[in-house]
N, C-alpha and C positions, 0 to 999 in steps of 0.2 A: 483327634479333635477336628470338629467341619471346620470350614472358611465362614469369616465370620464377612455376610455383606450388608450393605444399606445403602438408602440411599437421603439425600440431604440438600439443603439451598450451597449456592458457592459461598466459599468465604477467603477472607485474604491468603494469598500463598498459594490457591490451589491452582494459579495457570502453570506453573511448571511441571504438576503432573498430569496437567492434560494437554498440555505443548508436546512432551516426553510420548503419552500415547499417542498424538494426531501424527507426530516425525516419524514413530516408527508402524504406521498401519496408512498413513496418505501419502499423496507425492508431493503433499506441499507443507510450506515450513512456514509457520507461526509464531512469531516471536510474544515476549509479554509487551513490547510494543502494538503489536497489530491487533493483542486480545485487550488493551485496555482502549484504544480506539473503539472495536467493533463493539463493544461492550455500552458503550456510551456515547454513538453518535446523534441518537435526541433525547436519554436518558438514562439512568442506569438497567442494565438488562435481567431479565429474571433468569436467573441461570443455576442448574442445579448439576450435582456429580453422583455418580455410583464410585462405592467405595469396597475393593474386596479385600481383607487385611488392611488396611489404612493406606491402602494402594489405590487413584483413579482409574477406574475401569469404565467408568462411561460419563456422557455429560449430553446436557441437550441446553438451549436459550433461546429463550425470546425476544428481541429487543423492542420496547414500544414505540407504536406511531398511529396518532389518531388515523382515523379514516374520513373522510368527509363525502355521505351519504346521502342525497338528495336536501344538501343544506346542514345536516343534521350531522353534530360529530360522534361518532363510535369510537370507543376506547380499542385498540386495538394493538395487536402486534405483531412485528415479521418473523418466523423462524431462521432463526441463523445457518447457512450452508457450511456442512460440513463434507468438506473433499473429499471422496475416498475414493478407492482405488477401481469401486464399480458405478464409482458417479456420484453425484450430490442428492444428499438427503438430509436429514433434519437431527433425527434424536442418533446418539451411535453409542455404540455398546464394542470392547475391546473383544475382538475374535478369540480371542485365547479365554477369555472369559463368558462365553456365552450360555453359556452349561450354568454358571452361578445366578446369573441376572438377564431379565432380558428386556426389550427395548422398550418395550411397551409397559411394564411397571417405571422406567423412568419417565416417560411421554405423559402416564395419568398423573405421577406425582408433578412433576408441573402443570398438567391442566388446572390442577386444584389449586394449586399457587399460583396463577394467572387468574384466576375466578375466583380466588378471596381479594386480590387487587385489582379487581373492577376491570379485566379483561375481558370487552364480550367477545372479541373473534381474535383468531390467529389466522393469517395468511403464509402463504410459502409457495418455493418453486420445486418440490419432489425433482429425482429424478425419476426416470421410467421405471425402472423396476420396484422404486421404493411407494409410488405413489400409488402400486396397486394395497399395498398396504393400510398408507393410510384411509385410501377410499373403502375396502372393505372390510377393514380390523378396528382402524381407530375412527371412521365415520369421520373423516374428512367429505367434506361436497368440493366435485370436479365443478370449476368456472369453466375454463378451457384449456385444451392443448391445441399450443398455436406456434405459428414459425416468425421466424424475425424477416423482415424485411429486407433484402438485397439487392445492390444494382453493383456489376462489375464497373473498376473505373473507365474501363476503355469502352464501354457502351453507348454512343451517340452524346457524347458531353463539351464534346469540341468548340460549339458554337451559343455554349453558357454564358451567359455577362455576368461579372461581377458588382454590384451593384453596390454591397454591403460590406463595409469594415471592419476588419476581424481583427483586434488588438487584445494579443495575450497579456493574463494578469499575474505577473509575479508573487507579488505582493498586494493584498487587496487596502487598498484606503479607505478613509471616512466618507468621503463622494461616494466610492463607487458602493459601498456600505449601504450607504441612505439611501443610494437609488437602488439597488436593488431589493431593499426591506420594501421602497415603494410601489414596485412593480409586483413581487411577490403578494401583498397585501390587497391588490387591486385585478390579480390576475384574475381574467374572463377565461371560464373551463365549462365547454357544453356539457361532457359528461355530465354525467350522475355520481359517478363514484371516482372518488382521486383523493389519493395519500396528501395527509398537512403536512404542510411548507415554510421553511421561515428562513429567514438568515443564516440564525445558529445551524440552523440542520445542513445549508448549505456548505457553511464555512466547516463543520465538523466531517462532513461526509466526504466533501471533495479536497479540500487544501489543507487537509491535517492527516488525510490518510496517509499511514508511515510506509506500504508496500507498491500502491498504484498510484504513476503519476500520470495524473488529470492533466489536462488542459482546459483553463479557464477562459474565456473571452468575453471583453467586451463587445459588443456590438451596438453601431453608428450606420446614419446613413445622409450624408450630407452634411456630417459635424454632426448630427444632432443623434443624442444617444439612443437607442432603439431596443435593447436588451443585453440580455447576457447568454450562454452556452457554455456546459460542460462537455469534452469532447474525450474520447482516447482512444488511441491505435496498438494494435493487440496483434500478435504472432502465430500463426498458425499452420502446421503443414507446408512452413516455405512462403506464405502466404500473409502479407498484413490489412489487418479489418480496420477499418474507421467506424467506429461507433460515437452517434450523437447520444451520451448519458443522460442528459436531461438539458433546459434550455426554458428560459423564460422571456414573455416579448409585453412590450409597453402596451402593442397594437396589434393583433393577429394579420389584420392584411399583408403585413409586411412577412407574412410565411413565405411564400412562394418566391420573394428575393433572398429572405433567407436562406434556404433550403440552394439554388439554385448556385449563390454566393461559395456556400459550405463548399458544395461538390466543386466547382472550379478550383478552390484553395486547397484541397484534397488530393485529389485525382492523382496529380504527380509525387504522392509519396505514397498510397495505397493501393493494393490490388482492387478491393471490396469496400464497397458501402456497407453494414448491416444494423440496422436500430430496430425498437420496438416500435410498436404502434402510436406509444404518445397519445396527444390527445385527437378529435376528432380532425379539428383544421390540419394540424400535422400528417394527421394518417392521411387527405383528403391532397396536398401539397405532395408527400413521398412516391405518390400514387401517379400523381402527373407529371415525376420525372423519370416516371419506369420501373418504380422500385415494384419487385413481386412478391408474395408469401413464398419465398422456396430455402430459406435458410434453416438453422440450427430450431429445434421443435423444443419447445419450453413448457412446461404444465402448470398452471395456477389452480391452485386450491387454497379453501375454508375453513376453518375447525370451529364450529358455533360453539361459544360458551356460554351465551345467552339465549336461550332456548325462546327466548316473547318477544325475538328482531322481528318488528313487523317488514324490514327493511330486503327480507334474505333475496327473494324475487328478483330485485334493483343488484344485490351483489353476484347474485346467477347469471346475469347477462353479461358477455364479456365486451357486448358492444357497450357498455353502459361505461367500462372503466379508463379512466387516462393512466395509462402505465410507460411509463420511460425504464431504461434498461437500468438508471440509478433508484429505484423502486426495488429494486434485489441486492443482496450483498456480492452476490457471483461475481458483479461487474467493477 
């Protein structure tokens, strides 16, 4: 008698056997804390499993987040990274079972299920070998492959001022609540294209994740509040990185104190600087304290599921888009 497979939407109970495959096929460990986080940090996620004998043998999710399009909101959502042992990709299918089901019948069955919920685009961060895939099997469109931004600490930083007060938030309050729903609300972004923003999504993504601890700040300057910054330092090769995850400001001029601030408060506990481009004024500020495109190479791509976007153009450009590194789940 064959092996009986299929494949289906998630439903309750199934993260334990897909915790059980990601432990024994990736190098990292997932708990049903981290999957019920990831699952729902701006809403619930569309997420489906391959099943062979009533065994999880594969799984792929999208978690939604509008897009905001030259004004215009798009229904949209991120692919979830799934670790594995030859890099991050999206949809994943158990090795031992590849022969029964393959990756690409569970990819379409989610497209279809993202496209009866009013999904027009998916976004994601492939890895390299996986993104030749989706660009020439599942007709993902390349935006770009691009590098993150670095500046060693010990790199001409000596004679930085610190200008800007950087007060960690343990515990977030009702002030710093309001003010930041107001600054988010009111935030000035030249791009064209940049992921929606709000409270909830901050408070879910950064101060409730069960695995990575963020660093929250306030930010002041003269007493007087100025914004906020999610920040995190990361391990690697002997090696630790400061990365700015994302960061909102009342008043953009106050970038280049910002920025400037950062690196001075930094320096003495990190090897490396490395963020993404952010938005225009950031990328434009990173740039005139040294930082170069020569770090870790990241790839963004598309999956249109609305085929009449008169918008595709404006999301092909990668100068078009504000991306922080808290824009992907990797981070």
């Amino acid at each position: 008698m064959g092996k009986r497979t299929s494949i289906r939407l998630y439903k309750s109970g199934d993260a334990k056997g897909i915790n059980e495959m990601f432990t024994k096929h990736t190098p990292y460990l997932r708990d049903d804390a981290y999957w019920t986080w990831i699952n729902r940090i701006v809403g619930q996620s569309i997420s489906v499993v391959a099943e062979c004998d009533d065994r999880i043998i594969g799984h792929y999710a999208v978690v939604p987040r509008n897009l905001i399009v030259k004004n215009r909101v798009l229904k949209a959502a991120l692919g979830i990274h799934l670790a594995t042992n030859d890099g991050f990709r999206n949809a994943f299918v158990d090795p031992d079972f590849r022969r029964e089901i393959s990756i690409f019948e569970i990819s379409n069955y989610l497209y279809r299920i993202a496209q009866d919920k009013g999904i027009q685009v998916i976004y994601g961060f492939p890895n390299v070998n996986y993104r030749q895939i989706q660009v020439r099997i599942e007709r993902w469109k390349e935006v770009a492959l691009f590098k993150s931004y670095e500046l060693p600490s010990d790199k001409g930083l000596d004679n930085i001022k610190t200008t800007i007060q950087f007060d960690e938030i343990k515990d977030i309050d009702y002030e710093h609540l309001f003010r930041l729903s107001e600054m988010l609300a009111s935030e000035s972004v030249m791009n064209e294209v940049r992921l929606e923003t709000n409270t909830n999504y901050w408070i879910s993504r950064y101060m409730l994740n069960p695995q990575t601890p963020y660093l929250l700040y306030a930010l002041s300057k003269c007493g007087v509040p100025i914004g906020y910054m999610v920040t995190k330092r990361y391990k690697n090769n002997g090696n630790c990185y400061s990365h700015i995850v994302d960061y909102i400001l009342s008043d953009n001029s106050y970038m280049d104190d910002v920025i400037s601030s950062y690196l001075n408060n930094e320096k003495a506990e990190c090897d490396y600087f490395s963020f993404w481009k952010g938005d225009s004024v950031f990328e434009r500020s990173i740039e005139k304290s040294g930082f170069v495109e020569t770090g870790f190479e990241t790839f963004l791509a598309i999956k249109l599921l609305d085929k009449s976007l008169s918008e595709l153009d404006v999301l092909l450009d990668f100068d078009n888009w504000r991306l922080v590194m808290g824009d992907s789940d990797a981070f």
